[in-house]
C-alpha positions as CSV (number, residue, x, y, z in Angstrom):
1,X,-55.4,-84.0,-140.3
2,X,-54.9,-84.0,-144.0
3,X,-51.4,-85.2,-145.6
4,X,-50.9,-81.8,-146.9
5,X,-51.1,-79.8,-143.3
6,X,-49.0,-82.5,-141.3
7,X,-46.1,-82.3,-143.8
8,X,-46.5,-78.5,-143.7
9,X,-46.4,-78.9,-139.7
10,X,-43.3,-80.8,-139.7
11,X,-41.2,-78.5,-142.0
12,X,-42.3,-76.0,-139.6
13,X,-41.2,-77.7,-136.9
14,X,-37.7,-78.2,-138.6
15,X,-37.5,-74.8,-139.7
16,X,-38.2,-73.2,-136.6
17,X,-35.6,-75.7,-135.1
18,X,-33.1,-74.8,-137.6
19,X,-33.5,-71.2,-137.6
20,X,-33.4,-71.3,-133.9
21,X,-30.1,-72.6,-133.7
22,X,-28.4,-70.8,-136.4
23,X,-29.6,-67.2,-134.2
24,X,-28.1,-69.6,-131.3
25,X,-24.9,-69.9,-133.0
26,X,-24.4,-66.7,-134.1
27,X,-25.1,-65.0,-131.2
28,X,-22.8,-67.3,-129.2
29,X,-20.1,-66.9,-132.2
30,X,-20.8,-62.7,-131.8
31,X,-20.7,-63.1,-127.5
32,X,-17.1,-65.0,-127.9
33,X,-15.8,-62.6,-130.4
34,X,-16.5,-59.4,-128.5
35,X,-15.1,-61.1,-125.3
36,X,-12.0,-62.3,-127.1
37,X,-12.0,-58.8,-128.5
38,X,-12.4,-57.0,-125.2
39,X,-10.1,-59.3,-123.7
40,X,-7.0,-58.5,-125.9
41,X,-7.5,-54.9,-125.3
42,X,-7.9,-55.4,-121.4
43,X,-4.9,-57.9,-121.3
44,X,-2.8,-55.1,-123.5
45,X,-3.7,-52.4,-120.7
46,X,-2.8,-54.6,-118.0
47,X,0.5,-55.5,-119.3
48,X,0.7,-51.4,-119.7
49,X,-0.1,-51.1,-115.8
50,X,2.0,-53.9,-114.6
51,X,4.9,-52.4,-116.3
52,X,4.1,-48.5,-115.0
53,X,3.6,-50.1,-112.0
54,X,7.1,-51.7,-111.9
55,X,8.9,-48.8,-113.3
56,X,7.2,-46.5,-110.4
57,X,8.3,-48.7,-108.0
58,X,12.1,-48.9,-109.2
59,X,12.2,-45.4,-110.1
60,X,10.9,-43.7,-106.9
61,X,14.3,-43.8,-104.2
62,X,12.5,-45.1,-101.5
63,X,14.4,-47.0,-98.0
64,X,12.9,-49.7,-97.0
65,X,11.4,-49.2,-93.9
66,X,8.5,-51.1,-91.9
67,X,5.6,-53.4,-93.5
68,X,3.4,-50.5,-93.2
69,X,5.0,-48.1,-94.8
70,X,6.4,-50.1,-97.7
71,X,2.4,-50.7,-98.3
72,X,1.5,-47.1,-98.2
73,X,4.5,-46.3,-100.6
74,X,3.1,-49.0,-103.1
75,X,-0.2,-48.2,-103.0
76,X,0.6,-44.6,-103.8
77,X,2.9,-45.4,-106.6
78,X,-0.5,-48.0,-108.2
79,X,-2.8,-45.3,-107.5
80,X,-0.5,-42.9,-109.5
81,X,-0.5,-45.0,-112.4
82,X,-3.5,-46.6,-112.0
83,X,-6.4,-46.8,-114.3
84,X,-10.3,-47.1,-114.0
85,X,-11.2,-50.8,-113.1
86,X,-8.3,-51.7,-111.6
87,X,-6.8,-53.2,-108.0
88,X,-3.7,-54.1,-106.1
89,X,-4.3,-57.2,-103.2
90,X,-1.4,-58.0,-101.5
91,X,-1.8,-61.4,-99.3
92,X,-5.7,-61.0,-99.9
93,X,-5.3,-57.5,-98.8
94,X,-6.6,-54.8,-101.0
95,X,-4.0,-51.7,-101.2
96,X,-6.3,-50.0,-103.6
97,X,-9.1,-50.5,-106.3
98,X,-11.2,-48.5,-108.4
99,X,-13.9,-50.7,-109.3
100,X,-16.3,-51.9,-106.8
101,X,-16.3,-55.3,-107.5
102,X,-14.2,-57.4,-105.3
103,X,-11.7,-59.4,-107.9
104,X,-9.4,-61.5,-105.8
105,X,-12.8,-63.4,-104.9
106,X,-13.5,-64.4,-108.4
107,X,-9.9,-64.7,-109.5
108,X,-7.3,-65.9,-108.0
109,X,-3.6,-65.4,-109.4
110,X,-0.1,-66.9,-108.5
111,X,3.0,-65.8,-109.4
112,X,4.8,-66.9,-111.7
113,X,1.8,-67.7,-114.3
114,X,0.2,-66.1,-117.2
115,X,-2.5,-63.5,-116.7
116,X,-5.9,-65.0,-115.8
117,X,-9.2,-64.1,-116.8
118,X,-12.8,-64.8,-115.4
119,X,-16.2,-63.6,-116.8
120,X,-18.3,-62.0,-113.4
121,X,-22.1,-60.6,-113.3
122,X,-22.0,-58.3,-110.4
123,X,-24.2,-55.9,-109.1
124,X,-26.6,-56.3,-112.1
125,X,-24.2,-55.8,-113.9
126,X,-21.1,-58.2,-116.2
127,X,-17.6,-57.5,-115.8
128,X,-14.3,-59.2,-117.2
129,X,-12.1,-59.7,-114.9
130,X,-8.1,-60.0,-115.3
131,X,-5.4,-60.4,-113.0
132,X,-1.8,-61.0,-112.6
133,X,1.0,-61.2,-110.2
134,X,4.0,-59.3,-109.8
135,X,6.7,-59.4,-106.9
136,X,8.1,-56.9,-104.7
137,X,11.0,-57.4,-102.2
138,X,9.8,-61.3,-101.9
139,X,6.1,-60.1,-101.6
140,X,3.6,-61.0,-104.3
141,X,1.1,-58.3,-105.5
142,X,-1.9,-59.4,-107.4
143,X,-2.9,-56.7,-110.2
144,X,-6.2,-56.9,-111.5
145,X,-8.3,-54.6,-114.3
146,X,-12.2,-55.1,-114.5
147,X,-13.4,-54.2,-117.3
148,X,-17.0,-53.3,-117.9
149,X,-19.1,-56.0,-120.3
150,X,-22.2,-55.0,-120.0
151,X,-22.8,-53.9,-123.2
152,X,-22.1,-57.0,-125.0
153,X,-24.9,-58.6,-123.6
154,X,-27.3,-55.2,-124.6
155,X,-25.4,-55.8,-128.0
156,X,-26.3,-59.2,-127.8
157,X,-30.2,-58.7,-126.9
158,X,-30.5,-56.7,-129.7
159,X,-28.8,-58.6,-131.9
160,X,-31.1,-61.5,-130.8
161,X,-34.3,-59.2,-131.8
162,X,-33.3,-59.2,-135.0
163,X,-32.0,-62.5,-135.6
164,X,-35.5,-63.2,-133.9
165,X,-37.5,-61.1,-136.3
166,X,-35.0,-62.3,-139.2
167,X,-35.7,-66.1,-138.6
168,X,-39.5,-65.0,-138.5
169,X,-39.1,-63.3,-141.8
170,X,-37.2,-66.7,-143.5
171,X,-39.5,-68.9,-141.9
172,X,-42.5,-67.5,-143.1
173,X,-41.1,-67.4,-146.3
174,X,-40.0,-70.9,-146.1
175,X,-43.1,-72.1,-145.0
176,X,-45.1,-70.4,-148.2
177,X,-42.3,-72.3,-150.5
178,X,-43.2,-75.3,-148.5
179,X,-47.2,-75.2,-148.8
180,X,-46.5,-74.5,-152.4
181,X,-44.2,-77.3,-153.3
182,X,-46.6,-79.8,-151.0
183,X,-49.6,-78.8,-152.8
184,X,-48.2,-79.2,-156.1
185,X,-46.8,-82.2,-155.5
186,X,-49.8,-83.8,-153.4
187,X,-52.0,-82.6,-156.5
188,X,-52.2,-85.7,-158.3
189,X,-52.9,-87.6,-155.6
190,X,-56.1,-85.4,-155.1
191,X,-56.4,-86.5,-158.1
192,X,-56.4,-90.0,-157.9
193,X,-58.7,-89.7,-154.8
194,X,-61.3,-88.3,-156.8
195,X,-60.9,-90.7,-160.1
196,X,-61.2,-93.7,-156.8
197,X,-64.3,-92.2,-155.7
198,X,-65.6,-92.2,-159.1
199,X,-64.8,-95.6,-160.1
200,X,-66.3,-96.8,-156.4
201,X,-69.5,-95.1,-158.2
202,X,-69.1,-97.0,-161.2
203,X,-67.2,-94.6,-163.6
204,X,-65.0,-97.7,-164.5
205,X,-64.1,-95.6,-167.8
206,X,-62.5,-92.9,-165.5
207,X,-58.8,-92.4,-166.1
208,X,-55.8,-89.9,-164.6
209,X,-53.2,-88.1,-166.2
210,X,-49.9,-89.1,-166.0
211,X,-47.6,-86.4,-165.4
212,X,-44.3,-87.1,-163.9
213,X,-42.0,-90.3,-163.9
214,X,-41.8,-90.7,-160.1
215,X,-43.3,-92.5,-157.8
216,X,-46.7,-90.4,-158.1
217,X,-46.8,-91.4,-161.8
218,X,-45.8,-94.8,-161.3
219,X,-48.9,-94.8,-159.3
220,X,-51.3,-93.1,-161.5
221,X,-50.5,-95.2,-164.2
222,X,-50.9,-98.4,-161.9
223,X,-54.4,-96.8,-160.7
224,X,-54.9,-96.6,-165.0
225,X,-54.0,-100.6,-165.1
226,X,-56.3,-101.5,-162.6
227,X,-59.4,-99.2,-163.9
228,X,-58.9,-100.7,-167.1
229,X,-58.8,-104.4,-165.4
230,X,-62.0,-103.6,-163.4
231,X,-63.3,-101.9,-166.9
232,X,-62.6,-105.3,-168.7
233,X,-64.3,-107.3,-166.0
234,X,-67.3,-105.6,-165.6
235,X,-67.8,-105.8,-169.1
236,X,-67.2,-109.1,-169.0
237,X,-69.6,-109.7,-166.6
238,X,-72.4,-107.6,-168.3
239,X,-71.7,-109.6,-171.3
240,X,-72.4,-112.5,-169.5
241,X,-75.5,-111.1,-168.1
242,X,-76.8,-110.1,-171.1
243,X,-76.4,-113.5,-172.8
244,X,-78.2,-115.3,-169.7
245,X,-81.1,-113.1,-170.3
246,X,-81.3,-113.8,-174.0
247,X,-80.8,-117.7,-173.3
248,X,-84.1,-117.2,-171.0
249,X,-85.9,-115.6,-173.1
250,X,-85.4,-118.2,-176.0
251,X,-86.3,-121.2,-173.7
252,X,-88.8,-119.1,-172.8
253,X,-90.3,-118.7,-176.3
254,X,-89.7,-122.2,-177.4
255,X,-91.9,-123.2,-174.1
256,X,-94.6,-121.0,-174.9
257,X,-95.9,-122.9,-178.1
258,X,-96.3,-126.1,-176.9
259,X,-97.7,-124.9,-173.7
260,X,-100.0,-123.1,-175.4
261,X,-101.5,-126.5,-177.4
262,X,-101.2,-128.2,-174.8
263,X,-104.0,-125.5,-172.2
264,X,-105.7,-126.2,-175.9
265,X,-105.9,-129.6,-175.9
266,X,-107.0,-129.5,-172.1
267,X,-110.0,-127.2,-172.6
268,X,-111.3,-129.2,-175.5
269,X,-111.2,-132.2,-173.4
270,X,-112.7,-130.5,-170.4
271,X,-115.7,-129.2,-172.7
């Protein structure tokens, strides 16, 4: 794998891991404020029902009779102020709900404390859950208001399809920048490839340009240095060659003279 395609790999890689977890983010930062959002406004009617509740109770001239009764009366006085998604439990009793999903199970209250909350998938389906406890003639009574949440997560898938398609869009983009920086700054060494396979061919004349101060440049201009050493020497060295073969062909013409007179001299004596 070329230089080029593993750096443009790797800032794929990152960008997809980047990208990723910003849509991550975001979507958790959008999940927490529509709960805390959903919360305030289910905590607000709670307070609302605990209090109607309460002033029902204290405002209805009712004599205390059995266990039973004292039940029935409450319930009727929470169902007449009740709203959608909420429930009275009494000692893990439940006087009365409007939502089908069993609360005290996923939240339990005490008296005395703050108003609780609990996140609850149910049924398919997600629910907030809050509760708080109230007391009646030494009884406790636990209030609770589910509250559908359901479509934050629809919100939230659809939200993620775009964030999804969004990060596709940037990454693309990102990617094209990428390829286009790498290229042009891997250019000169393309270059420099080529001017080495030309010198290995014996161009030693072949030079690049030097176009930037960095480290690229720095190494053009050493590749420069070194043609021009090689240059030197191999002209050297054909200099040298050059002078051999003159300095054989003198000796080889002072030789030939004397030689010559001397296969002379030899054939005369032979005839």
């Amino acid at each position: 794998m070329k230089l080029k395609k593993k750096i443009t790999a790797l800032c794929a890689a990152i960008l997809l891991l980047v990208a990723a977890s910003l849509c991550a983010a975001m979507l958790w930062q959008v999940r927490e404020q529509s709960y805390g959002a959903l919360l305030q406004r289910s905590l607000d009617s709670l307070d609302e029902l605990a209090v109607s509740f309460e002033t029902a109770v204290y405002q209805t001239s009712y004599e205390m009779g059995s266990a039973l009764s004292w039940r029935v009366f409450l319930t009727h006085c929470f169902r007449s102020c009740g709203t959608a998604g909420s429930a009275l439990y009494v000692n893990g009793e439940c006087l009365f709900a409007a939502t089908p999903v069993d609360a005290e199970s996923y939240l339990t209250v005490s008296s005395g404390s703050a108003a609780a909350s609990a996140r609850v998938r149910a049924y398919g389906r997600n629910f907030l859950v809050l509760g708080k406890a109230v007391d009646f003639h030494g009884d406790t009574y636990c209030i609770y208001l589910v509250a559908e949440a359901t479509y934050i997560h629809s919100q939230l898938r659809e939200l993620a399809v775009r964030f999804a398609l969004l990060a596709l869009a940037v990454m693309l983009l990102g990617l094209a920048m990428v390829r286009y920086l790498v290229g042009r700054t891997l250019r000169p060494l393309s270059a420099l490839s080529e001017a080495a396979g030309s010198v290995a061919a014996g161009n030693y004349g072949q030079r690049v340009p030097v176009s930037s101060a960095d480290e690229v440049g720095m190494l053009a201009l050493d590749f420069n240095r070194m043609a021009l050493a090689v240059e030197s020497y191999v002209a050297a060295l054909q200099e040298r060659t050059e002078r051999q073969k003159l300095f054989t062909a003198a000796v080889t013409h002072e030789l030939k003279t004397p030689l010559t007179s001397l296969l002379l001299n030899v054939n005369t004596l032979q005839t």
